[in-house]
N, C-alpha and C positions, 0 to 999 in steps of 0.2 A: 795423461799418465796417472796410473792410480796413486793413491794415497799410499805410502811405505806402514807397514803394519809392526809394532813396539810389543814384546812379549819379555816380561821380566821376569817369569817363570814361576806367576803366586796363580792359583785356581778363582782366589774370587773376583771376579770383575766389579763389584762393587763395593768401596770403602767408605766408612764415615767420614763427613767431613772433616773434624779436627784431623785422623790420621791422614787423611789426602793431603791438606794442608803442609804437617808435620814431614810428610815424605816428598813431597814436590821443594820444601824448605833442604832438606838435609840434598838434593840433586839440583839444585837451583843454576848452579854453573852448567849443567848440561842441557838444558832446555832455552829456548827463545820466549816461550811463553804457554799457558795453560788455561782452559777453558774449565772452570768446576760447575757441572749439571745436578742442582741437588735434584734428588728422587722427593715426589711428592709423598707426603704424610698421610694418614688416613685421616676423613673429613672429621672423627671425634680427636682427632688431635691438632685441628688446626689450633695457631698460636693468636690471640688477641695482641698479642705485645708490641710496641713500635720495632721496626726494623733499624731507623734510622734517625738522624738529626733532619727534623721538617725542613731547614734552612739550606742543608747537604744538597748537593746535584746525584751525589752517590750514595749506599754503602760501603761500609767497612766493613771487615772480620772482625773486626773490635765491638761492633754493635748489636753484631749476629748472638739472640739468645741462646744458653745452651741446648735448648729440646733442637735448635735448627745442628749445632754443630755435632751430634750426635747420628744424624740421619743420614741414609744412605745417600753416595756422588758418582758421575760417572766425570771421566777427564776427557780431554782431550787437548794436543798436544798444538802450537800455531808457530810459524816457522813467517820468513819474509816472503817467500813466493809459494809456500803448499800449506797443507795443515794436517799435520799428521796428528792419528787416534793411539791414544794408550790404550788398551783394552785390560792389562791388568800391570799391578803399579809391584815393582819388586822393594821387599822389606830393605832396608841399609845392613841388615845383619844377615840377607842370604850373601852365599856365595858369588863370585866376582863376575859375574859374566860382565855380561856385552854391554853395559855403560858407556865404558869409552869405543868397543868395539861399533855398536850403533852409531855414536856419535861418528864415528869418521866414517858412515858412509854416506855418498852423497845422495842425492835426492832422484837421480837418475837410474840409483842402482837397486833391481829388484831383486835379487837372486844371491846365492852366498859366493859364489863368486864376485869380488869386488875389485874398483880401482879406488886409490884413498882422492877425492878431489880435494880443494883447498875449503877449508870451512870459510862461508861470509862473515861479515860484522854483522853483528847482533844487535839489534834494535834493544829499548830500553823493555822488561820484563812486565808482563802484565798479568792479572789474575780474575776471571770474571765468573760470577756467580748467579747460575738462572736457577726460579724456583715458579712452576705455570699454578703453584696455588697462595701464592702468600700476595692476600689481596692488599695490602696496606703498601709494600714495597709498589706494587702496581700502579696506583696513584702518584706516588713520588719519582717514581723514574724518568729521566731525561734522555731525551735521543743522542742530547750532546755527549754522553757519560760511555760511548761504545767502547771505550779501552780500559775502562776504570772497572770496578766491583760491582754489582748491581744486583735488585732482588726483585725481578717484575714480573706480574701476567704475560701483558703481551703490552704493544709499542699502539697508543693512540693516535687510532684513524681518523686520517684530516675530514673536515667534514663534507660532503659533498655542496656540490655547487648548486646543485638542485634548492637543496634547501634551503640557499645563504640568498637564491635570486626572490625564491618564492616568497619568504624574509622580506627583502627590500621591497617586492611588487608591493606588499601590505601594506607596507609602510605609509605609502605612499608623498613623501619627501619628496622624488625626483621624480619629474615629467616624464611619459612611459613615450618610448619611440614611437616615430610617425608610424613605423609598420613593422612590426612584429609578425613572427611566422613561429609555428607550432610544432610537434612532431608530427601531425597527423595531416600535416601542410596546407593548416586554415592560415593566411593570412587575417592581422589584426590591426586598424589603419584608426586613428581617433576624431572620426566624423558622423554625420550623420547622414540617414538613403536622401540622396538627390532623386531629382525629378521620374527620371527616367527607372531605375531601381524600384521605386515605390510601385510605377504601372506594370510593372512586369505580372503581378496578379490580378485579374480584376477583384473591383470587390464597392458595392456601395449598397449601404442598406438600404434596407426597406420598412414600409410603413406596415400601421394594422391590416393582417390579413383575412380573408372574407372566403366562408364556402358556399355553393349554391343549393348545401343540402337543407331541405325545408322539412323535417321531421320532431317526432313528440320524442319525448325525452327515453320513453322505451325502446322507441326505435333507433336512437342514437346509440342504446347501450347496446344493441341487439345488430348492431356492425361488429361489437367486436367479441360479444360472446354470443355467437352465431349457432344456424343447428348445426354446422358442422363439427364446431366445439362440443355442444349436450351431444351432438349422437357420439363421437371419442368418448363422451363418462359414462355413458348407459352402458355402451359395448365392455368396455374395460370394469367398470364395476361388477354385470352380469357375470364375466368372466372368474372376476377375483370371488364370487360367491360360491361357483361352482369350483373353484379350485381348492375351497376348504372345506368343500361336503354339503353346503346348504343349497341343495338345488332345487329348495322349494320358494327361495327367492329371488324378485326378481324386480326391476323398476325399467318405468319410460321417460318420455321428457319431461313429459308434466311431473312427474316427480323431482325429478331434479331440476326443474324450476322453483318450484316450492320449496325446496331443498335450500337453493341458493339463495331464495327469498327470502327466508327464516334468516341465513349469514348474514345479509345485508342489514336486515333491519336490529341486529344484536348490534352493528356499528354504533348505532344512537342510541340503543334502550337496552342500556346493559343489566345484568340482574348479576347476583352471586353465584346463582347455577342454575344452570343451562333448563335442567327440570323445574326451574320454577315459571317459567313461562305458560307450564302445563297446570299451575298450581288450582286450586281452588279460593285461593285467595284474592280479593280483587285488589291489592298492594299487589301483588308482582305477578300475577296470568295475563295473560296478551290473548286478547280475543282474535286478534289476528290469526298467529299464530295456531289456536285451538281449531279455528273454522278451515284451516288448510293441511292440517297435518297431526295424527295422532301422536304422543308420544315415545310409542314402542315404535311406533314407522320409523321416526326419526331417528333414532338411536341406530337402528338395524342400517338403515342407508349410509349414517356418519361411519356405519362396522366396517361395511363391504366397500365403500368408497377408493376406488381406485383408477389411477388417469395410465399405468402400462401393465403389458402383458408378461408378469411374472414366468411364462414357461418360453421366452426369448429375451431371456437376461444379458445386458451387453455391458462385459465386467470392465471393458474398458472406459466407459463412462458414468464417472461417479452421480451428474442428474440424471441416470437412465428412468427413476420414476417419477420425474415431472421433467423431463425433456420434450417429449412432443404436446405435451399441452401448452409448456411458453413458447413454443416454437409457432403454435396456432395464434396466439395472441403477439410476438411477435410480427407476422405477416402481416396481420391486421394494421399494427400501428405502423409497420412503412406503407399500408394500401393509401390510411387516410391523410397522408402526412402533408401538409397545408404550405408543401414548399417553403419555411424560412429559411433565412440566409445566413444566420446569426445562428450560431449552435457554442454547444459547451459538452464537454464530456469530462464526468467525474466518477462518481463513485458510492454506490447506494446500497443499504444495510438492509433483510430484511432480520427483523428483531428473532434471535432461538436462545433460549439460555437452557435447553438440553446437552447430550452429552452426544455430539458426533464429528469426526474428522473432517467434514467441511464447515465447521464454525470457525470465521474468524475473527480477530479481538482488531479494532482500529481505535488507538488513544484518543483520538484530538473530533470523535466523529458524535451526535447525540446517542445513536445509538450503537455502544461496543462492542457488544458480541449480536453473531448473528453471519446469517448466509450474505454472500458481499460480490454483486454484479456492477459491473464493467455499463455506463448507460450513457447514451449522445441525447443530447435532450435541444429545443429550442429555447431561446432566453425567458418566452415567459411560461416554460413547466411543461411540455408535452415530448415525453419519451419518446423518440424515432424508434430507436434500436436499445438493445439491452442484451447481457453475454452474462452467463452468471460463470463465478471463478471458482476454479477448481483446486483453488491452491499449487501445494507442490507439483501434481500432474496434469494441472492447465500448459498445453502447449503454445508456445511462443518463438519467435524469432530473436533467437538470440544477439543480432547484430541492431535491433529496437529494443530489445528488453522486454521485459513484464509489460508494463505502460505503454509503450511505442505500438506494441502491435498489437495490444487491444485499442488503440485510436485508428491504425489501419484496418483491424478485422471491423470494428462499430461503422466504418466511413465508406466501408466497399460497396455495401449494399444498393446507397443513396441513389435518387434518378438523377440523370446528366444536370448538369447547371445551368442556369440561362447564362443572359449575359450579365447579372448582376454578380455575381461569382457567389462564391461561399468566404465568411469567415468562419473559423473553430476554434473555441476557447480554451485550455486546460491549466492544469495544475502542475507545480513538480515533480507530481509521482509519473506525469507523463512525458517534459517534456526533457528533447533530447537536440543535438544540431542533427542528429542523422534523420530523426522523423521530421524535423524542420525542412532538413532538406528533399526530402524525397514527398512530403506533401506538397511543396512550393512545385517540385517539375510534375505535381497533377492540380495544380489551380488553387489549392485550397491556400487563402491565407493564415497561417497559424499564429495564435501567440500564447503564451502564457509564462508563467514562473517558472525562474531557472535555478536550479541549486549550484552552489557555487562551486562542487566537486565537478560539475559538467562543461563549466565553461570553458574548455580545452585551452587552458593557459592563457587567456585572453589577460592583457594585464589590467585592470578597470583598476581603480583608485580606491580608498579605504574612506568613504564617507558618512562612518557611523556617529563620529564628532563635528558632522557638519552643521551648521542651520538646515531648519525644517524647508523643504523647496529647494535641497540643492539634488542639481544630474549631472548624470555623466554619462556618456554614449559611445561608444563604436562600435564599425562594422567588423564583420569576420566573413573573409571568402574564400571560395573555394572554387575552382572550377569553373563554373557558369552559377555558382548559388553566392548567396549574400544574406547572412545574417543581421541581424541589428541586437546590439544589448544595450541595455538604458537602464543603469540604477538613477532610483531616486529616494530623497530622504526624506518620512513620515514621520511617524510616531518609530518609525523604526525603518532601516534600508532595506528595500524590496530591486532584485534581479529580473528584469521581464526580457523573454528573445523572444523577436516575432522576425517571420519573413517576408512580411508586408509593412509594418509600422515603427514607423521610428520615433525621435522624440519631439519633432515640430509634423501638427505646430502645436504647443504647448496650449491650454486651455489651465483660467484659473479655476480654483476650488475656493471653499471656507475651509478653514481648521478654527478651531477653539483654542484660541492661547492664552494660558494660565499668567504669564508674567503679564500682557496688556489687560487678561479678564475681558475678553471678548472676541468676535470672530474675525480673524481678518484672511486675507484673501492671496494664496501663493500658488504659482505655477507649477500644472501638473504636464508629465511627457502626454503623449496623444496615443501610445500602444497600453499605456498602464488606465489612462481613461478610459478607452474602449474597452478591455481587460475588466474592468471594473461593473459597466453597464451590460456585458454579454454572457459574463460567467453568471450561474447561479439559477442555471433551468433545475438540473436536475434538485436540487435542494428546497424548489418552488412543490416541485411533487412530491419530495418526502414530508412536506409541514405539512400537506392536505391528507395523505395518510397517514400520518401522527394522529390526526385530529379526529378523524373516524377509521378505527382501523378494526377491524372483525373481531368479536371477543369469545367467539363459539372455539373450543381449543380441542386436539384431538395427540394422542401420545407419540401419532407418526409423523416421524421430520418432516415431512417432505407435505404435508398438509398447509405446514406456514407460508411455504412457498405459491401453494393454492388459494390459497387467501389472497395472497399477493398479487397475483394472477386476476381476481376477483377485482382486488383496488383499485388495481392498475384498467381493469376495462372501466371502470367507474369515472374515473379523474377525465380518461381520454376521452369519453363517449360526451361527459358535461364540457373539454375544452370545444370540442368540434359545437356544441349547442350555445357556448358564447357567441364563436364564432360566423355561426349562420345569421342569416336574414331570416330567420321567420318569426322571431321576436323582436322586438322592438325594447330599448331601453330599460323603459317604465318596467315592463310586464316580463322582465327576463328574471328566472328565478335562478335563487340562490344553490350552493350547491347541496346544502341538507334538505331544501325544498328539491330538486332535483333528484336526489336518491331518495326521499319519502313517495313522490310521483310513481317510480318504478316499484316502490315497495308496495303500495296500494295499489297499484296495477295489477300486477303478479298477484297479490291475493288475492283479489276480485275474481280473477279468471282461474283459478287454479284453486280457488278451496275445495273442497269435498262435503262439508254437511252445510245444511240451509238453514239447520234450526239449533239453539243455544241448548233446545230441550234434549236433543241426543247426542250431546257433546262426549257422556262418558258412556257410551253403549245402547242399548235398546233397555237393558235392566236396569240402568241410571245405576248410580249412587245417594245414600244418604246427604241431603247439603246438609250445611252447619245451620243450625238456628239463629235468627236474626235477634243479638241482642237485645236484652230487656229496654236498655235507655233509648234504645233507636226504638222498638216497638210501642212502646208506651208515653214516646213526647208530645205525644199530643200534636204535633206538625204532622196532619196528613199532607200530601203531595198527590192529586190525582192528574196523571195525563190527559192533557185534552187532547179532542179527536185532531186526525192530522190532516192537513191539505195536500190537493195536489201538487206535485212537482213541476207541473208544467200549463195546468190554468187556474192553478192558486185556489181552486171549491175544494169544500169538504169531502173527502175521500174516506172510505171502510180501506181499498185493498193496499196493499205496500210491494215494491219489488222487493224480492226477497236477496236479490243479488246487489242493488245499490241501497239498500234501506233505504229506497223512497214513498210516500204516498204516491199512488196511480190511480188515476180510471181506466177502466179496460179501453176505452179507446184513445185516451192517450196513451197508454205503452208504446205503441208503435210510434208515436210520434219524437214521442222525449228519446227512446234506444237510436233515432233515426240521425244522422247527420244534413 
């Protein structure tokens, strides 16, 4: 039944507090009780002032500063079984109405037709005072205090349970139940994988692996920057010239061998600028160089240089101008990929510190800014696969994440497994129980570091004040899967989940201890060791391109990635020439001996002039005159005549292509294999 509605015959429904007071005081016998709602203030007039006595469970009207008793109230009226609303309060000096006439009606009776019932006892008189801005009364308010005066926001919410458990997990005071269950209904049990569990993936490493390619170092490079790579940059370059008007240029491969010969060899011999290679001076000219390429050639080819076809631009992918050139070199490195077992995928930077929306910044990496691909590598540095990231419109599977399903897109590719299976390393940007689990039901053993936000409520123990060598392990399952988490405590507590490896059998280490001052020897788990010897392919290949990395630089983005493209055939083309038989130990060269091999190769066969004397033209140039002190030291220097190359007598002719002395009938012999 509704509420009985009180009309004392005044227009304003809202009084100041004193008069509400003052008028509820002068009708006090006709009321059971009253509710006072002060009207909030405007926020330049909130009051700083205490509302009340700290030690009070309430306020009083007696405490209430004047700016509060001035401001507007609404009332409302409380009875023992309803609650009836004042809506407006009649003065003591209007005329007589309905005071008593109200009063006697009862609570039943809506209409002016009445029956008089008999009035109840009346409870003891109360008067309560709400105010939703006065933040001090707020603090002070008691729930106990519901009948008394009071000045609060709002009534403080118990705390959730959630927080108070996640609390105690931390703590780690109380031993965490034998099995624990999650919302996401991973059971959590405080043991480690038995027998049976741990076989469920195969997996057993392997030794140094061996190819039967028997090739020179050129040829190694020349698997992965192949003709079908040069003829993509002849085609696409030719293209990009004539689409800017200059169709009187044009190149073949042998240019762009030369081309990329010239890039290679700035890896080692860097100069200040690019044109001093061309110089006249013999501090920084590179006869190399000179004998293979003019120039203005060079300049023109680095102009027109282009790996897609500007007139089928595909807006929806941001690498559309160096996508099918890693895609070509891509293919390459899963053709030659030397089957290890042992993989890692992380995360590799190529350096840009220009201004474009696929730069991204990574804090904790050597190099910060830069284009940032997604890379499965094997433990000792050879790239399988690599995915360059697109940022915000790189697409993913949202139920892996960012990380998860760049570890499933890097892993699809792979040829089948033998029977030794795969392990795959990563980090915690990747790993997750979802990709845990959906690698384990396709073979792949995974492990790597787990962020503590991931661990879906597992309750593990708080052992960052523990000694150095302490663990702690359980499993998590689910279905037909089984997790393993294993912290252990370092120089600092490290999280690993693997779905193959647990914490036995434990293997010791050294650590350095400061308090004994010296090394002594603590138990490490068996997934954080192996963790430790399997991660760190791909970071094997960014030190080797750190260390020679192309210096020839050009204003378009998408060039650095071409370089990159370049390194990267380099590093793979020298792992696969470790890896053969056709060197031996002793005689296996280094890897700047390795790219100098190719460098020298390439220009041998691809220069263009014979002779040093038409370097700048057919009209030559003025040279510079040879210094007084050098001309006049009195040190002559004549060259004696030269021998053969290949039966050591004194020779007049020279090949002109290996600066050797020859006989004319040794040429044929010494060219001959």
């Amino acid at each position: 039944m509704p509420h009985p509605r009180f009309s004392m015959g005044f227009d304003n429904k809202n009084l100041p507090l004193d008069e509400a007071i003052r008028r509820l005081s002068d009708n006090i016998d006709e009321w059971t009780g009253a509710t006072i709602t002060v009207i909030p203030p405007l926020p330049s007039e909130l009051s700083d002032e205490d509302s009340g006595d700290e030690d009070d469970n309430f306020t009083t009207i007696n405490n209430l500063t004047g700016r509060f008793l001035q401001e507007d109230v609404e009332l409302s009226v409380t009875s023992i079984n309803q609650e009836e609303t004042l809506d407006d309060m009649r003065s003591p000096e209007a005329e007589e109405p309905t005071l008593a006439t109200e009063e006697e009606k009862g609570p039943d009776d809506m209409s002016d037709d009445t029956e008089e019932p008999t009035s109840p006892t009346r409870p003891k008189r109360s008067i309560r005072i709400k105010n939703s801005y006065s933040y001090h009364a707020a603090k002070k308010a008691k729930t106990k205090a519901k009948s008394e005066i009071c000045a609060n926001k709002t009534l403080m919410k118990p705390k959730k349970k959630k927080a108070v458990k996640k609390e105690s997990a931390k703590k780690g005071n109380d031993k965490p139940d034998e099995a624990d269950e999650s919302k996401d209904g991973w059971k959590f049990e405080k043991r480690d994988f038995n027998a049976e569990e741990s076989e469920r993936i195969p997996y057993t490493a392997k030794g140094a692996v061996k190819t039967d390619l028997q090739l020179s170092p050129v040829n190694f490079f020349e698997l992965f920057f192949d003709d079908t790579l040069i003829n993509h940059i002849v085609l696409q370059t030719n293209n990009y010239a004539a689409f800017k008007g200059d169709h009187r240029f044009s190149v073949t491969d042998r240019d762009i061998k030369a081309f990329i010969t010239i890039l290679m060899l700035s890896s080692y011999v860097d100069v200040y600028s690019k044109e001093q290679y061309w110089s006249v001076d013999c501090d920084t000219r590179n006869e190399l160089i000179m004998r293979m390429m003019t120039r203005n050639r060079f300049r023109d080819i680095l102009r027109y240089l282009h790996l897609a076809d500007n007139n089928a631009i595909d807006e929806e992918d941001r690498f559309f101008k160096v996508r099918r050139y890693l895609e070509i070199i891509r293919e390459r490195c899963l053709k030659y990929y030397l089957m290890q077992n042992t993989l890692s995928v992380d995360e590799t930077m190529v350096p840009y510190f220009g201004r474009h929306s696929l730069k991204q910044y990574i804090k904790g990496k050597p190099i910060k800014f830069g284009f940032k691909l997604w890379a499965l590598a094997s433990h000792d540095g050879y790239v399988i696969n690599f995915i360059p990231y697109a940022g915000k419109s790189h697409q993913y599977e949202k139920f892996y994440g960012v990380g998860g399903s760049a570890v499933r897109e890097l892993v699809e590719p792979l040829p089948l497994m033998d029977e030794d299976g795969r392990a795959i390393f990563i980090d915690n940007l990747f790993t997750s129980f979802e990709l845990l689990t959906d690698m384990g039901s396709k073979g792949y053993a995974v492990t790597g570091t787990l962020r503590r936000n991931r661990k879906k409520g597992a309750p593990t123990l708080d052992i960052d004040k523990a000694d150095r060598g302490t663990s702690d392990v359980h499993i998590c399952e689910k279905n037909d899967s089984a997790i393993c988490l294993v912290q252990w405590k370092d120089n600092k507590t490290c999280l690993v989940a693997s779905n193959k490896f647990g914490l036995e059998p434990q293997v010791p280490v050294q650590r350095y201890s400061k308090s004994e001052r010296k090394h002594v020897s603590i138990d490490c788990p068996q997934s954080i060791k192996l963790y430790n010897s399997g991660m760190g392919g791909v970071d094997l290949c960014d030190q080797v391109f750190s260390t020679y990395r192309i210096n020839i630089r050009k204003k378009s983005w998408w060039f650095k990635l071409f370089n990159h493209g370049l390194n990267m055939a380099l590093n793979y083309a020298y792992y696969l020439y470790k890896h053969s038989d056709s060197h031996c130990q002793k005689t296996r060269k280094s890897y700047i001996d390795f790219l100098r091999e190719i460098v020298l190769t390439y220009g041998a066969q691809y220069k263009c002039r014979t002779s040093m004397t038409n370097l700048f033209g057919v009209s030559g140039i003025r040279r510079k005159p040879v210094p007084e002190d050098v001309r006049f030291d009195g040190l002559e220097q004549i060259e004696t005549q030269r021998r053969c190359a290949l039966c050591n007598m004194k020779v007049k002719f020279i090949c002109s292509k290996c600066n050797k002395g020859l006989h004319i009938k040794c040429f044929k012999g010494f060219h001959s294999k």
